[in-house]
C-alpha positions in Angstrom: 0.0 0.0 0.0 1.6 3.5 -1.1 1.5 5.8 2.2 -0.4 9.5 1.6 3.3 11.0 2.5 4.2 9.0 -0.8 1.5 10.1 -2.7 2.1 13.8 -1.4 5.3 13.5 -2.3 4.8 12.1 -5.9 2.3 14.8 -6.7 4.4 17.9 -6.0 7.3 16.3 -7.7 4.8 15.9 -10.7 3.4 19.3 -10.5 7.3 20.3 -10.0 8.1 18.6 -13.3 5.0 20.0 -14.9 5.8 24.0 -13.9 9.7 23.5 -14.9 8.3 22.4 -18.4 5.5 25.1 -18.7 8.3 27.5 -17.9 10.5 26.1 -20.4 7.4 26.3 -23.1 6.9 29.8 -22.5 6.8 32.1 -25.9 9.8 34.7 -25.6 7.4 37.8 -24.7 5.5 35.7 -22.0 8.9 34.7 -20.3 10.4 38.0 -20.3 7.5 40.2 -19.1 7.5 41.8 -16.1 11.0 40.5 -15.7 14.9 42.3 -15.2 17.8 41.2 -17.4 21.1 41.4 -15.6 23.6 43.0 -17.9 27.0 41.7 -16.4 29.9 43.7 -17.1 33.3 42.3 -16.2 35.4 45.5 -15.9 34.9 48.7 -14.6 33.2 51.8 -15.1 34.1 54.2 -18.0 36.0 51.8 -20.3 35.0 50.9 -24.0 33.8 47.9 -22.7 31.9 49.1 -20.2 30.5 52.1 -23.0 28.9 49.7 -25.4 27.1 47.9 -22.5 25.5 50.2 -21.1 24.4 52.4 -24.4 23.0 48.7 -25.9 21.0 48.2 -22.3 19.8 51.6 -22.8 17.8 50.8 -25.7 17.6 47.0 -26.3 14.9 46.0 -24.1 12.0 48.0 -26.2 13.0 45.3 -28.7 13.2 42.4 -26.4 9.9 40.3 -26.8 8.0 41.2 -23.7 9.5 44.7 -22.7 11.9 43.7 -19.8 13.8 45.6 -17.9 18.0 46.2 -18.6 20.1 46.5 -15.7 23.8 47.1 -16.3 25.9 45.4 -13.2 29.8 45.8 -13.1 31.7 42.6 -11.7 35.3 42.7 -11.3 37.6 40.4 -10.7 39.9 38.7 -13.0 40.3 40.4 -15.8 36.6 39.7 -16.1 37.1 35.8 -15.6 35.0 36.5 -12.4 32.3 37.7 -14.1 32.1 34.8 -17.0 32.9 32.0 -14.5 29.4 33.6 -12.3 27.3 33.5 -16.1 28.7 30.0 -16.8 28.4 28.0 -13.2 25.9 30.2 -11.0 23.7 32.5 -13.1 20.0 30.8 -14.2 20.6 29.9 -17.8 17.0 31.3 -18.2 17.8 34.4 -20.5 17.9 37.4 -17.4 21.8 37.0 -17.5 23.9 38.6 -20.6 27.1 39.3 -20.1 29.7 41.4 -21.8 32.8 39.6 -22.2 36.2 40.4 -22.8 37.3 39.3 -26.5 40.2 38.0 -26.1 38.8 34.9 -24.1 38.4 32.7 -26.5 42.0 32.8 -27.3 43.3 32.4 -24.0 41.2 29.0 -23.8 42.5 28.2 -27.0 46.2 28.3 -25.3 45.1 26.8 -22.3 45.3 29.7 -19.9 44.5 28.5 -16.4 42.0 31.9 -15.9 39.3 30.4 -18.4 37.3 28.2 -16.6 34.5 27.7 -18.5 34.0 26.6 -21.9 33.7 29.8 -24.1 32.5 27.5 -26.9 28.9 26.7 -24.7 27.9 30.0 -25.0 25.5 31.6 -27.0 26.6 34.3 -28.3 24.5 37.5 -29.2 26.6 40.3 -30.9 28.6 43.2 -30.7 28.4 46.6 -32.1 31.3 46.8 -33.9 34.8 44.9 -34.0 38.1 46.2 -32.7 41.0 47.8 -34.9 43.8 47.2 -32.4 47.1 49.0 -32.7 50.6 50.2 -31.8 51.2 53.5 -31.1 53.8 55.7 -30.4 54.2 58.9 -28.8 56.1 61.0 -31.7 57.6 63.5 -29.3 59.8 61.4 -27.7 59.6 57.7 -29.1 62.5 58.5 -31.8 60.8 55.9 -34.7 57.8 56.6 -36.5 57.5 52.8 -38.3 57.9 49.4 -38.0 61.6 49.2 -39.5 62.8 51.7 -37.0 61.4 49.8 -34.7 63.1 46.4 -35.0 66.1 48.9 -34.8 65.9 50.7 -32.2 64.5 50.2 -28.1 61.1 51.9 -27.3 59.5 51.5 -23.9 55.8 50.8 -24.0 53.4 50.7 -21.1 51.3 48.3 -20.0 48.7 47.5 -17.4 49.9 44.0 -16.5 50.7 39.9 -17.9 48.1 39.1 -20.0 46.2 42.5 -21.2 45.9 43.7 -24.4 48.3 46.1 -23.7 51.1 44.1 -22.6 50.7 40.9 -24.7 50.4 43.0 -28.3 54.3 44.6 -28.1 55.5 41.2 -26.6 54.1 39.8 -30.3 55.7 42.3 -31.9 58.7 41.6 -30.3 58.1 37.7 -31.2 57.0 37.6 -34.5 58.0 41.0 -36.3 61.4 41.0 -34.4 60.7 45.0 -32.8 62.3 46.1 -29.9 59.9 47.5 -27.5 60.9 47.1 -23.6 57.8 46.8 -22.2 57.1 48.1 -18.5 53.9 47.3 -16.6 51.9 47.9 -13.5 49.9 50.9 -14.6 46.4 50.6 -13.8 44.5 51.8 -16.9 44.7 53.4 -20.3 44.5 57.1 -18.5 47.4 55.8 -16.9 49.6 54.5 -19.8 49.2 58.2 -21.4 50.0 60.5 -18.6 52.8 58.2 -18.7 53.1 59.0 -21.9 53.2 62.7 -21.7 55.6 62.7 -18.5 58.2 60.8 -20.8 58.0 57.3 -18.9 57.1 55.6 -21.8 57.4 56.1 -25.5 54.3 53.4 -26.6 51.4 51.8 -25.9 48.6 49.6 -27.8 44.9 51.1 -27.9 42.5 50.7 -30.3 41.7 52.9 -32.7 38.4 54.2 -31.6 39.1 54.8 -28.3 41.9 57.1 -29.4 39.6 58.5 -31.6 37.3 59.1 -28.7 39.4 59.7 -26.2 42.5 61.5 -27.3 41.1 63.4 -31.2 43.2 66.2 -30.7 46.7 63.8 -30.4 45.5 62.5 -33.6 44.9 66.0 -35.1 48.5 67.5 -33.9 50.3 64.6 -34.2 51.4 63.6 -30.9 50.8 59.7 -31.7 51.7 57.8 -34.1 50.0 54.2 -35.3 52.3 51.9 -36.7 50.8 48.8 -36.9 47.3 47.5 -36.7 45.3 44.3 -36.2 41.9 43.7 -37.1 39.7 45.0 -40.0 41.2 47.1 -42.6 40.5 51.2 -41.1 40.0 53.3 -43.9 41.3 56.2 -41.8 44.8 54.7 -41.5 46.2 54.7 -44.9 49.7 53.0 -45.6 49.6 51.8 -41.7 50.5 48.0 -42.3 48.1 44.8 -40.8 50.2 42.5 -38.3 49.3 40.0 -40.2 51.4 40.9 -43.7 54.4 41.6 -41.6 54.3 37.7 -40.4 56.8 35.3 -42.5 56.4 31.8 -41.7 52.3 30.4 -42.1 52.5 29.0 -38.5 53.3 32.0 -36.8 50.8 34.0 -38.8 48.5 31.5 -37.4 49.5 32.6 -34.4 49.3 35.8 -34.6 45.7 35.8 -36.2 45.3 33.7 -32.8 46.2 36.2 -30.1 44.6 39.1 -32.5 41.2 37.3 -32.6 39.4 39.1 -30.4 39.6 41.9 -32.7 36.7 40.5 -35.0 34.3 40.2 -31.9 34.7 43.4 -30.9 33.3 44.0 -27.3 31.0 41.3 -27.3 27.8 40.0 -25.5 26.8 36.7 -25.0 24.6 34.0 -22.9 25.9 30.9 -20.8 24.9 27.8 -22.6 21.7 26.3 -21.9 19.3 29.3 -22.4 16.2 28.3 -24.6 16.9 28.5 -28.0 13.8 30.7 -29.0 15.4 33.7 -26.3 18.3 33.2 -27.8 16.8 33.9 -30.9 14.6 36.5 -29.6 18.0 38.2 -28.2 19.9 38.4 -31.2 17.1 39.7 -33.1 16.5 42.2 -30.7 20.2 43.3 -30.6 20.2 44.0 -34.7 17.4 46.2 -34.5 18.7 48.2 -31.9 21.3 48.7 -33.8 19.0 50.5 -36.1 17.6 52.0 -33.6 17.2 56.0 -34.6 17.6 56.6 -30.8 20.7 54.5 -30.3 21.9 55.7 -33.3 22.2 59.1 -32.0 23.1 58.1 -29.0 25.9 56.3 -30.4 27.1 59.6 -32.7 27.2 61.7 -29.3 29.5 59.3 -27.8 31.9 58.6 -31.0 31.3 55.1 -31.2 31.4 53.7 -34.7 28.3 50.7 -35.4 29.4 48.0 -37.8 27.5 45.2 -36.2 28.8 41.8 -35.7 26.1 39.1 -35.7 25.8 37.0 -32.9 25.8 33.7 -35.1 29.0 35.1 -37.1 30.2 35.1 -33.8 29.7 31.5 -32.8 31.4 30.6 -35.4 34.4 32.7 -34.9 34.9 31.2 -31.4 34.5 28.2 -33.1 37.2 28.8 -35.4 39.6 30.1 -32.5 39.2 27.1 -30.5 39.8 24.7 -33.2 43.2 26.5 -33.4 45.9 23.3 -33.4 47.2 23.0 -30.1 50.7 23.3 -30.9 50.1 26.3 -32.3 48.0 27.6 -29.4 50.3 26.0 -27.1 53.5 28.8 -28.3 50.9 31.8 -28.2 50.1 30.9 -24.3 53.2 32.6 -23.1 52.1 36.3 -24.7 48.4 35.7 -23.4 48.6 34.8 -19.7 
């Protein structure tokens, strides 16, 4: 005989089962009205990263199915590894958790880095609002070389924030593969850092990306103060006769490498989902990001705060990470010592 504790038991595991799945069958707009989305950010306030989150969470949710509500969080740690370790292992995989992610992750798991993890190639990736010209700048009034030859001739000190960043592992490639000189010293905190530096004569160079010079420092560009001598990433038409890292390469294995550690570029500063979110929000997200960014109010919005939309589609992105992390892992393996 089944006791009424069993039976008691047995129907609110049923009617358990039966909510989980009624939730799970929910149209995009019925899930998501009335409800927040969390829009994690993994670095701090003011960077370009932190920019295009917060001006997509601005206007995305009017095109969201259902009307929810964006809320832009900031959690550090890591280099933003805190933040994508939360979305992957802790965050409900229910579509109220985007996060924007640093680019370059998908690289560092391709070369093993011990930082990553989780498995960039679960998530679900929903777009970015434009990709990343990286570059290598120097500061003309007291760096000594204004190209790439002069360069591999001559010592430059370039600043960098620490092991790892952007800003530290693009000279130490130059250094590798295009045989430059640059002495790189780090431990500065930010970008704002790195060019008071800059202007005080501690250092000579430093990698940014184009657009954030463009935003931050126009009136270097305009006098002259910097000068780009290299670039990775998409071909700027505002940079003629500055050569791509990628043509100064030799050998077909370490341009592989190269195009490894520089992949980030063609994601941009991008947004994605854990895995295991419902394929129709999913969907219902990337939709919703490529018509905000047609969006007449985010487009102005965008124009007032210099930042250039060229859209990257979340599915192009998938299978960019993809491609990364199919990267042959002795290849990877020689690019993990510029990345970590």
């Amino acid at each position: 005989m089944v006791s009424h504790v069993s039976m008691r038991a047995l129907a609110l595991a049923v009617t358990g089962l039966l909510a989980a799945q009624t939730v799970q069958a929910q149209a995009p707009a019925d899930f998501y009205r009335g409800k927040a989305v969390n829009v994690l950010i993994g670095v701090g306030v003011g960077g370009e990263y932190d920019l295009h989150a917060r001006v997509v969470a601005r206007h995305i949710g009017k095109h969201i199915p259902g009307a929810p509500a964006m809320v832009p969080q900031n959690m550090t740690g890591a280099g933003g590894a805190k933040m994508a370790a939360y979305l992957a292992d802790v965050a409900p995989k229910d579509g109220t958790n985007i996060g924007m992610l640093a680019n370059n992750f998908p690289a560092m798991q391709a070369a093993g880095v011990d930082v990553i993890r989780f498995d960039l190639g679960k998530f679900q990736w929903i777009g970015s609002i434009c990709p990343t010209v990286e570059t290598m700048t120097v500061w003309t009034k007291t760096a000594g070389v204004s190209s790439i030859e002069e360069a591999r001739a001559r010592e430059v000190v370039a600043g960098a924030s620490g092991r790892g960043a952007i800003t530290e592992s693009f000279p130490a490639m130059l250094n590798e593969f295009v045989g430059t000189k640059f002495k790189i010293v780090t431990g500065y905190p930010g970008g704002n850092e790195i060019n008071l530096a800059m202007e005080r004569g501690e250092v000579q160079a430093r990698n940014n990306t184009w657009s954030s010079w463009k935003v931050t420092k126009p009136e270097w560009i305009k006098n002259g103060d910097i000068k780009i001598l290299a670039y990775a990433g998409p071909k700027p038409n505002d940079l003629p006769g500055v050569p791509d890292v990628t043509a100064l390469v030799k050998s077909d294995d370490d341009r592989r490498i190269v195009e490894l550690i520089v992949s980030g570029t063609r994601l941009g500063r991008p947004l994605a989902f854990a895995g295991g979110v419902p394929d129709d929000r999913v969907k219902a997200m990337r939709e919703a990001f490529m018509a905000t960014m047609k969006d007449e109010d985010f487009l102005k919005e965008a124009a007032q705060m210099k930042i250039e939309v060229d859209p990257v589609r979340g599915e192009d992105m998938q299978k960019v990470v993809a491609d990364v992390l199919a990267t042959p892992k002795h290849l990877a393996a020689r690019a993990r010592a510029l990345i970590e």
